[in-house]
C-alpha positions as CSV (number, residue, x, y, z in Angstrom):
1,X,-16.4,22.4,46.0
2,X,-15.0,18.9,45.1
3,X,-17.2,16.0,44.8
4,X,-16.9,14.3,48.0
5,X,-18.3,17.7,49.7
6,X,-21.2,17.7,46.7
7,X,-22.3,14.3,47.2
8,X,-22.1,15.1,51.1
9,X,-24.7,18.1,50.7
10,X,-27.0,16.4,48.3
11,X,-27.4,13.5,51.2
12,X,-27.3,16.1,53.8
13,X,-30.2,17.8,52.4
14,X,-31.9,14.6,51.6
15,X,-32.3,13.5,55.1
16,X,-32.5,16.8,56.8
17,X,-36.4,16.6,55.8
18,X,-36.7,13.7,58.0
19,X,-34.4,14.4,61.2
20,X,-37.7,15.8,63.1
21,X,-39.0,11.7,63.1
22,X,-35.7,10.1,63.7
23,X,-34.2,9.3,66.4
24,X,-30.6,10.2,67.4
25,X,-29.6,6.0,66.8
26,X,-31.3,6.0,63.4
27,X,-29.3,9.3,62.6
28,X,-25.9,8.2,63.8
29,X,-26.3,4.9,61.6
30,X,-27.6,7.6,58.5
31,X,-24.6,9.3,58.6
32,X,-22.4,6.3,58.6
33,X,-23.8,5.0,55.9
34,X,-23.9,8.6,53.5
35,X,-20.2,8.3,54.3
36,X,-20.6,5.1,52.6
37,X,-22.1,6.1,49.6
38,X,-20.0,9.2,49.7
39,X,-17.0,7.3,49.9
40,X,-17.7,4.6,47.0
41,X,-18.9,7.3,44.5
42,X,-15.5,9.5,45.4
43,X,-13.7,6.7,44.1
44,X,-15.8,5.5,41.3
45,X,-16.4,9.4,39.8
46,X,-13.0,11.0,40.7
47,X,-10.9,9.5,37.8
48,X,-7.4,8.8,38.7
49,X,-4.6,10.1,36.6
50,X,-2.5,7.6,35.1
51,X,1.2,7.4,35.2
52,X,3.2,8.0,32.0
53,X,6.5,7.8,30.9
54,X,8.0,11.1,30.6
55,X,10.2,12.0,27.9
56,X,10.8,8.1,26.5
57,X,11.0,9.6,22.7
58,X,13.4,12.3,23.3
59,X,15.7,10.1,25.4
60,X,16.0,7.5,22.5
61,X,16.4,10.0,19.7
62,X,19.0,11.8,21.6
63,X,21.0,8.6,22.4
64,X,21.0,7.5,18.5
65,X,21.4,10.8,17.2
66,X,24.2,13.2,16.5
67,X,21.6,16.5,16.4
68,X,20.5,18.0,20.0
69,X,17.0,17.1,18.9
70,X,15.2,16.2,15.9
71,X,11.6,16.9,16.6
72,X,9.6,19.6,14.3
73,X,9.6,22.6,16.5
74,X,6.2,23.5,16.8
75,X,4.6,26.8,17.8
76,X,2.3,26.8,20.6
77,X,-1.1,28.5,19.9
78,X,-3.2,27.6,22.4
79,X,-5.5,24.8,23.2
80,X,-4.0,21.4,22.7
81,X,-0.6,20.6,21.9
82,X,0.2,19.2,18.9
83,X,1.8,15.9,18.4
84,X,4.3,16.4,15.6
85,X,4.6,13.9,12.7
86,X,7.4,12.5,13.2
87,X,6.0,10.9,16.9
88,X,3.2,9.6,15.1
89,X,5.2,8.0,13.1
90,X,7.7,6.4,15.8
91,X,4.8,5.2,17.6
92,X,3.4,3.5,14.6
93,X,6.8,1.7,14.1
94,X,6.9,0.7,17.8
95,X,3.2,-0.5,17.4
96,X,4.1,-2.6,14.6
97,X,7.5,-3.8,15.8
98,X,6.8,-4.8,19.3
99,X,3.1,-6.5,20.8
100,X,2.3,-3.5,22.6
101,X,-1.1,-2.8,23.3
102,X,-2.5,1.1,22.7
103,X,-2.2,1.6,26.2
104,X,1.2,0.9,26.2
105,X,1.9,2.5,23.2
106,X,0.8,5.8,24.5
107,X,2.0,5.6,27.9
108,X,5.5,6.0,26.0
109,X,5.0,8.2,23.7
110,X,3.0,10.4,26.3
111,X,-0.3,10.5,24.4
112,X,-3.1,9.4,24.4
113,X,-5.0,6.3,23.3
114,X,-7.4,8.5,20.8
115,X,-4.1,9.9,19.5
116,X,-2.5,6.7,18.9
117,X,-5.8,5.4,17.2
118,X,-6.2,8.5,15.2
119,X,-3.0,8.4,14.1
120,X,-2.4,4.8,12.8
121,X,-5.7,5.6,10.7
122,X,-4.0,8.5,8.8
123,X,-1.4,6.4,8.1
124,X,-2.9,3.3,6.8
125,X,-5.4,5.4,4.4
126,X,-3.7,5.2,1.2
127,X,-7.1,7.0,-0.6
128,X,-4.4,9.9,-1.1
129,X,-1.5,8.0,-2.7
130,X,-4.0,6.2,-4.9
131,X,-5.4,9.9,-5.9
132,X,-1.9,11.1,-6.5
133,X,-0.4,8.6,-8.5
134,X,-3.6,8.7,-10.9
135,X,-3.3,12.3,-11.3
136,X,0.8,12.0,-12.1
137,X,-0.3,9.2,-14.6
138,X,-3.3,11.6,-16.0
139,X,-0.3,14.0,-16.8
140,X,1.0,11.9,-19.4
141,X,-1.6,11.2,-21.7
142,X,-5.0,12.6,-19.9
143,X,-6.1,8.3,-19.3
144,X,-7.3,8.3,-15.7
145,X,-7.8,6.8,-12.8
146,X,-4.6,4.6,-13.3
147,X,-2.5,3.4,-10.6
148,X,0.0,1.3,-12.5
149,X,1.1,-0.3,-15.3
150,X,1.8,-4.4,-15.2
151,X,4.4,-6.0,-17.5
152,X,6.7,-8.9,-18.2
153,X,10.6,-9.0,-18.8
154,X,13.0,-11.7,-20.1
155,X,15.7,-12.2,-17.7
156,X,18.4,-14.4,-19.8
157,X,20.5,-17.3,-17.3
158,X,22.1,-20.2,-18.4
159,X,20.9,-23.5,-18.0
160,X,19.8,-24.2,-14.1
161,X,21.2,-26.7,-12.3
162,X,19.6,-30.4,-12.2
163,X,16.6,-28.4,-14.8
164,X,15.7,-29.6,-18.3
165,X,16.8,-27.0,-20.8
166,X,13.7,-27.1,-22.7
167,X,11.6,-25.7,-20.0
168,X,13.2,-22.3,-19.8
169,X,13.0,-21.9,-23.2
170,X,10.9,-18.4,-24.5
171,X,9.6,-17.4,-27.8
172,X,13.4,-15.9,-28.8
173,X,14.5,-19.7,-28.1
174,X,16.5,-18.2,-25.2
175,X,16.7,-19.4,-21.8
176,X,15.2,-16.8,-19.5
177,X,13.3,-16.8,-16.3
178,X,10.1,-13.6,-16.7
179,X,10.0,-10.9,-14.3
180,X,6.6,-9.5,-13.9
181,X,6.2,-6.2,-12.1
182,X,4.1,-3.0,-11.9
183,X,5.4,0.2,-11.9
184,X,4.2,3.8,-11.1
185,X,4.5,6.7,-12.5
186,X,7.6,7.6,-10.3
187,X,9.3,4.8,-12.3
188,X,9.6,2.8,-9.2
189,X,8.1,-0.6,-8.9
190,X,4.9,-1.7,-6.6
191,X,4.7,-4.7,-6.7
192,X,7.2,-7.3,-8.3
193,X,7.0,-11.6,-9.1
194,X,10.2,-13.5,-10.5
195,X,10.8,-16.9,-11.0
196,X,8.7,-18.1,-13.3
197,X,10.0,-19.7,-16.7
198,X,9.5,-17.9,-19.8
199,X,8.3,-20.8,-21.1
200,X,4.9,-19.9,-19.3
201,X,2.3,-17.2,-20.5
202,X,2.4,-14.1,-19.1
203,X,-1.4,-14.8,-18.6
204,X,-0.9,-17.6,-17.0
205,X,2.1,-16.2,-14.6
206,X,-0.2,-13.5,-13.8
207,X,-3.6,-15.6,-13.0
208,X,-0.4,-17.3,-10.3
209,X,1.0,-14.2,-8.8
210,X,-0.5,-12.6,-5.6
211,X,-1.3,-9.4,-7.0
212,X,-4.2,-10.7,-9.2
213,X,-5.9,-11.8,-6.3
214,X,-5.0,-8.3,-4.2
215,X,-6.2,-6.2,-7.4
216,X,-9.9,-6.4,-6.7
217,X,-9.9,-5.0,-3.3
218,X,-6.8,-2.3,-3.8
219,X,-8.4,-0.9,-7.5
220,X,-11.9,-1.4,-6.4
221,X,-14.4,0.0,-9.0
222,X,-12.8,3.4,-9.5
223,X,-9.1,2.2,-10.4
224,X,-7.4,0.1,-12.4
225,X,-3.9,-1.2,-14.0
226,X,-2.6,-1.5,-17.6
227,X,-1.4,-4.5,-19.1
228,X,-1.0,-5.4,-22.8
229,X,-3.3,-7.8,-25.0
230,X,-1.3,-10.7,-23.7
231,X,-3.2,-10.2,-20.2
232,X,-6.8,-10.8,-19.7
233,X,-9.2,-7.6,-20.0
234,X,-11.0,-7.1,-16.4
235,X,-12.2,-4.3,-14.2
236,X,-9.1,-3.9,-12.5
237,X,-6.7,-4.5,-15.6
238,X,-7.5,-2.8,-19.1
239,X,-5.9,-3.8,-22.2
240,X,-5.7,-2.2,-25.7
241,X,-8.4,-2.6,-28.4
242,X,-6.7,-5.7,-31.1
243,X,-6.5,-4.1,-34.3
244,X,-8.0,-6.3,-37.2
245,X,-8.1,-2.9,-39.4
246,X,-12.1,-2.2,-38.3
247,X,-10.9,-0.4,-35.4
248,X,-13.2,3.3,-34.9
249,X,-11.4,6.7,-34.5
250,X,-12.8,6.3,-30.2
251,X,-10.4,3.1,-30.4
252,X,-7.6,4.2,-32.0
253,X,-7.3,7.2,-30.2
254,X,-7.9,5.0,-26.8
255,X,-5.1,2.8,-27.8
256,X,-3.3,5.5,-28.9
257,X,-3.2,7.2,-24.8
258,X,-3.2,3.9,-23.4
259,X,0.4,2.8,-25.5
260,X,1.7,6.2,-24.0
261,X,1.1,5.6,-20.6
262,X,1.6,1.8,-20.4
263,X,5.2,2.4,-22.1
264,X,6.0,3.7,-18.8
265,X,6.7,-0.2,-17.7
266,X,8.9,-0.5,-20.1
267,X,11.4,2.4,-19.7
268,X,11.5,1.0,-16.5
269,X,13.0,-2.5,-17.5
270,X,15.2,-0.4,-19.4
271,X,16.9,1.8,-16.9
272,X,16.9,-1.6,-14.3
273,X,19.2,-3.6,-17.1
274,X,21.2,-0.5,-17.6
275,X,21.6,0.0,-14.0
276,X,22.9,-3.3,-13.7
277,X,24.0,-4.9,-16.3
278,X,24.4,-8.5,-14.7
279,X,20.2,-9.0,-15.9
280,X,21.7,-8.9,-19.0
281,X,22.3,-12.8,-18.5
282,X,22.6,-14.5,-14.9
283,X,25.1,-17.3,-14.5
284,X,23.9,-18.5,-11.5
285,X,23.0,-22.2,-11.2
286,X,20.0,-22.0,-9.1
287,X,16.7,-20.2,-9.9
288,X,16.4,-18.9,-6.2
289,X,19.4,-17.6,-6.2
290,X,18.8,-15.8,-9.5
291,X,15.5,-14.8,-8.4
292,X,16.8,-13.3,-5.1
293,X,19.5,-11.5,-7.1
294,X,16.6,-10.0,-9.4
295,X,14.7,-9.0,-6.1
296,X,17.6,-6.9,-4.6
297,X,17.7,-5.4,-7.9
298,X,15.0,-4.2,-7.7
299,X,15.0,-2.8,-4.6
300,X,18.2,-1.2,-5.4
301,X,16.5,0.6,-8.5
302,X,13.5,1.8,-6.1
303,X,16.4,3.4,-3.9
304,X,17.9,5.2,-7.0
305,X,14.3,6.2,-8.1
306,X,13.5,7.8,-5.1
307,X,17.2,9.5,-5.4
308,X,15.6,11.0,-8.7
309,X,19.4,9.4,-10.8
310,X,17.3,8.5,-13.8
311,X,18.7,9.5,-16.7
312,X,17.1,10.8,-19.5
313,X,19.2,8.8,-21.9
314,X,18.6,5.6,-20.6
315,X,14.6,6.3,-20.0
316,X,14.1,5.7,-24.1
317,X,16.0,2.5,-24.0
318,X,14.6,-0.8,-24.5
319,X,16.3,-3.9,-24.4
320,X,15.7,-6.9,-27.0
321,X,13.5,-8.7,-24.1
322,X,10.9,-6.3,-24.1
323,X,7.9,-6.5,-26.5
324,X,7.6,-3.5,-28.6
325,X,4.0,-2.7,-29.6
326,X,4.0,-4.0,-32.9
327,X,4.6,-7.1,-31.2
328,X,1.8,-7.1,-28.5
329,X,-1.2,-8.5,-30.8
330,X,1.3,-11.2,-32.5
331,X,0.9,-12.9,-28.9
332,X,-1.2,-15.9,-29.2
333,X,-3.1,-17.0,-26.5
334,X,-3.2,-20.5,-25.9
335,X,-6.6,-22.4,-27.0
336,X,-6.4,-23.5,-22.9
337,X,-7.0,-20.2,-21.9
338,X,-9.6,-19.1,-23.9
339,X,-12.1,-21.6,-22.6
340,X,-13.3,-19.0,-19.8
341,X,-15.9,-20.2,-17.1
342,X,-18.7,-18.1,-16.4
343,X,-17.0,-16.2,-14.1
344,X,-14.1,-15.2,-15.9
345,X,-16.8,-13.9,-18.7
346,X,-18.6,-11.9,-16.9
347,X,-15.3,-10.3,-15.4
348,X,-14.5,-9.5,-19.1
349,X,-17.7,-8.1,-19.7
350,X,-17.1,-5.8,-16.8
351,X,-13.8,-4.7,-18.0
352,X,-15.1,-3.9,-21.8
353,X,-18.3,-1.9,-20.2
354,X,-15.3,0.3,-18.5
355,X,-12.5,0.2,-21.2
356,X,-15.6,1.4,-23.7
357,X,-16.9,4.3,-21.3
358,X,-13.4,5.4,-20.8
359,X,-13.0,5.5,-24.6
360,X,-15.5,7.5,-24.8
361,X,-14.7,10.4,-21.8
362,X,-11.4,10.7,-23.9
């Protein structure tokens, strides 16, 4: 029984009680109106099956591919089907390349709007990358809970064009522009900032860059970076204990883990100026262009990375930019940047509450 013939019973029933009273007139005008009601509610409860477009995925694979097809074959076994990954994916890309609504979204990929919504929230958790790339760090030395390790490199150039000397000018008396970047454990860099002269702390060119605004939210209370003593200690970023010779055994051995995993930044400016040995020293005359140059650089070496050619010769090479740790504490801090607000104290005192407890735990 469909629901036009159920709704016609119930009002069938509902006025047979009452045909004895009635008079043929009032009955006619009855039934006219039940087929009324019975009409409206047909429409309003029978829901309509909307068109979709059949086959839109395969069709475009096929045309830009050279394979028959290359969707996962997957084995029916019973109840819904499932949508492979590789259609989740595709629809995410369409979502985010074109201002398609979810509707339209899944009336192309012949799904539906749950599935598309379900599926652009697995792939914009990152709670599982964060979790595996604190574990591969944890490997190392056993500190946890890191996601990456923050860093600045000399990158020698010649004098810009229309720029005083004197302002590119670092500690070596070299001109050099800094690139700061964080790393992973994969040896591929997160997040990278160039441009800035050397002349400038890398305190100072961090407190700039966009990720020290982005770090709160992304490390939250759980994670956190690593960063030498040149960086300021925080929640989010956690720098070694400075050695006056009164440091405990808890410190040393803290410092001690943390210089193992932190040096992982540093075998990564190696193996980018051995990769390319123009970093060496640009002779560009614009710092844009340079910068840009040091960009695709970089990009190149996350290609290479994810290729896994590192070698294991050029992974223990540092260049004569890079601090080694002997050098870390002889960084001065300018006097400007030690007159911290009240904020930026108790930010400190947050970060030496966690850099003690994780002393501790190892």
């Amino acid at each position: 029984m469909n629901t036009k013939d159920l709704i016609a019973e119930i009002f069938d029933s509902s006025s047979s009680s009452d045909e004895s009273s009635c008079s043929s007139e009032s009955t006619s005008s009855s039934e006219d109106y039940s087929s009324d009601i019975c009409a409206y509610f047909t429409e309003r409860l029978v829901r309509s099956k909307r068109k979709k477009v059949e086959d839109f995925v395969g069709d475009v694979i096929y045309k830009y591919s050279d394979h028959d097809s290359c969707f996962f074959k997957v084995k029916k076994r019973g109840g819904r089907h499932v949508v492979p990954a590789e259609k989740q994916m595709l629809s995410f890309l369409w979502f985010a390349a074109n201002k398609d609504s979810y509707r339209e979204v899944a009336n192309l990929f012949n799904i539906t709007q749950s599935t598309v919504y379900r599926t652009f929230g697995y792939i914009l958790d990152f709670e599982e990358e964060k979790n595996q790339t604190s574990n591969i760090f944890q490997q190392i030395a056993q500190f946890p809970n890191v996601l990456g390790c923050v860093d600045g490199c000399y990158i020698s150039i010649r004098k810009p064009a229309r720029k005083m000397a004197h302002t590119y000018v670092n500690r070596h008396d070299q001109l050099s522009i800094t690139l700061q970047a964080v790393c992973n454990a994969k040896r591929e860099f997160i997040d990278v900032d160039v441009g800035y002269s050397s002349r400038m702390h890398d305190a100072r060119i961090f407190e700039n860059s966009f990720i020290s605004e982005k770090l709160p939210r992304i490390c939250g209370q759980q994670f956190h970076i690593l960063g030498d003593a040149a960086y300021p200690l925080r929640e989010f970023l956690l720098v070694p204990f400075k050695d006056y010779g009164n440091l405990s055994n808890v410190q040393r051995n803290y410092n001690l883990k943390f210089s193992q995993t932190r040096v992982t930044i540093e075998n990564v400016f190696g193996l980018l100026k051995t990769r390319f040995k123009q970093l060496m020293r640009l002779d560009f005359h614009s710092v844009e262009r340079m910068a840009l140059f040091v960009l695709a650089c970089c990009v190149l070496h996350n290609l290479c990375a994810g290729d896994h050619m590192a070698t294991s010769e050029s992974s223990n090479q540092s260049t004569e930019n890079i601090p080694e740790e002997g050098e870390i504490g002889e960084r001065i801090i300018p006097e400007r940047s030690r007159r911290m607000d009240n904020r930026a104290a108790a930010l400190r005192r947050l970060g030496e509450i966690k850099r003690n407890e994780i002393a501790n735990s190892l």
